[in-house]
N, C-alpha and C positions, 0 to 999 in steps of 0.2 A: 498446611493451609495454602488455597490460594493468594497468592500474594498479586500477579500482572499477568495479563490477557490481555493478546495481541488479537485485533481484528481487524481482518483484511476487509474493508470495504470500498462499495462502488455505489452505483445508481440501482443495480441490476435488484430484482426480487430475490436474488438469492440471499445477497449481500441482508436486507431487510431482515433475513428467516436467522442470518447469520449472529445479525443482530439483537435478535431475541435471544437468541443463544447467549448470546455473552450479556445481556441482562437479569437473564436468570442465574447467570454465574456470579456475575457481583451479587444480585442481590442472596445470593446464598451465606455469602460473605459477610455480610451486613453493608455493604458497599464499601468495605477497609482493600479490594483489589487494586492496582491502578490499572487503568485499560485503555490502548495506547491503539490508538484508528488509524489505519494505516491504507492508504490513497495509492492508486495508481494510474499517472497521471499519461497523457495521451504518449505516443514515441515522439522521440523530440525529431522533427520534419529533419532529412539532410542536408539541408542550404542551410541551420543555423547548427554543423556540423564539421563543416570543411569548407576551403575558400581556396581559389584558382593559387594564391603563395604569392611572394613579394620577390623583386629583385634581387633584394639585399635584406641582409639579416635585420637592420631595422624596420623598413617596410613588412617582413615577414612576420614580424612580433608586433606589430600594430595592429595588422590585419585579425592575426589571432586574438587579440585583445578584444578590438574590437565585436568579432564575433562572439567570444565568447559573451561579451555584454548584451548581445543581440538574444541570445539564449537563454541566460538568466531572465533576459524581459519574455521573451514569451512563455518560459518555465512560468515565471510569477503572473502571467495573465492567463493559467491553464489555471493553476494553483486557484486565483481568485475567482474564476468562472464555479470551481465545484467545492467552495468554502459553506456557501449556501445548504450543501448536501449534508457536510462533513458536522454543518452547525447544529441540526434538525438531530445527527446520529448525538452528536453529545450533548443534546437535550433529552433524548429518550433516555440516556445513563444516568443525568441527574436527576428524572423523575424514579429513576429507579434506586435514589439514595447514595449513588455513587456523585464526593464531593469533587467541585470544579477543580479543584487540587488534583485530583486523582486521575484525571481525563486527560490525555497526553493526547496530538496530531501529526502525522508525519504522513510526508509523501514521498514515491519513486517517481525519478523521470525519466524511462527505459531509453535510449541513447541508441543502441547497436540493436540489430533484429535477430541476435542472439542474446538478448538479456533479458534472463529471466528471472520475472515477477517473483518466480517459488524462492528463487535463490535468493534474492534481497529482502521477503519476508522473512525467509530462515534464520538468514545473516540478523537482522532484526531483532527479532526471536531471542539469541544468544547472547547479543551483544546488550539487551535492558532486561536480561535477565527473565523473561518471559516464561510462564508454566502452562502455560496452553494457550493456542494460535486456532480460533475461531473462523472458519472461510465457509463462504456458501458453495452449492454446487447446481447451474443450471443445466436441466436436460434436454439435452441438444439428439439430432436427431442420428439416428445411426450413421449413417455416410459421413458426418460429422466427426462423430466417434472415432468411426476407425481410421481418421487421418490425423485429428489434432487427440491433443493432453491437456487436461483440465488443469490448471492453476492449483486448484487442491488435490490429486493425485501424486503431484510432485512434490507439495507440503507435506503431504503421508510421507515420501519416501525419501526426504530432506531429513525430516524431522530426527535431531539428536540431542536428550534432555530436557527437549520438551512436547506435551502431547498436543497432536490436532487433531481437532474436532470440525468431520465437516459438515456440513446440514443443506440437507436434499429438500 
């Protein structure tokens, strides 16, 4: 039996289509799944990343501290910009019978322009026990194609113990 369904969503149409997807998965369930939305939140800018370094090792762990607080705050002002979004996705699970209990939130805040999305859904994924990882897919135009990799091609080929489902 379905047990938890992870979906990866955003603003995009695809994300919407993905959406349905994993409302007809709960409600197949009787809405006993839990389904855990999962955000991916803008790259966090490089000025609240790294800082010119201190003197002395106190100034230097200040400076870090500080920053990093500078980070956490614009994390949590991305966070609360697309809560609105994230509210809307777990009202369409609750009309579809899935209980406010059962409706889990989580975001990534990609950090490095090597950090990928697929790989922290996966990690995801595995780590709350996840049985199928729902993501949309937008059709982008060839020249597109053949430069970048779609977020769910790499969930397909991430994917170990549990299955994704992607929706065109």
């Amino acid at each position: 039996m379905l047990r938890h369904i992870l979906l990866c969503f955003d603003e995009t149409e695809a994300s919407q289509r993905a959406l349905g997807r994993a409302v007809q998965l709960a409600e197949a369930v009787g809405g006993l799944a839990d389904v855990t939305v999962f955000h991916v939140l803008p790259r966090v800018p490089p000025a609240y990343l790294e800082h010119g370094g201190g003197d002395t090792p106190e100034e230097e762990a200040a400076k870090r501290e500080r920053l990093a607080r500078r980070r956490e705050q614009w994390i949590a002002e991305k966070r609360d910009e697309t809560q609105p979004v994230l509210d809307a996705a777990a009202a369409r699970l609750r009309l579809a019978g899935v209980p406010e209990a059962r409706i889990h939130q989580t975001y990534h805040a990609p950090d490095q322009v090597d950090d990928s999305v697929a790989k922290a859904a996966t990690a995801l994924a595995r780590e709350r026990g996840c049985d199928v990882v729902v993501a949309g897919r937008e059709a982008w135009p060839w020249y597109r194609e053949a430069f970048q990799r779609h977020v769910a091609e790499e969930l397909v080929e991430r994917a170990d113990g549990f299955a994704v489902e992607v929706v065109d």
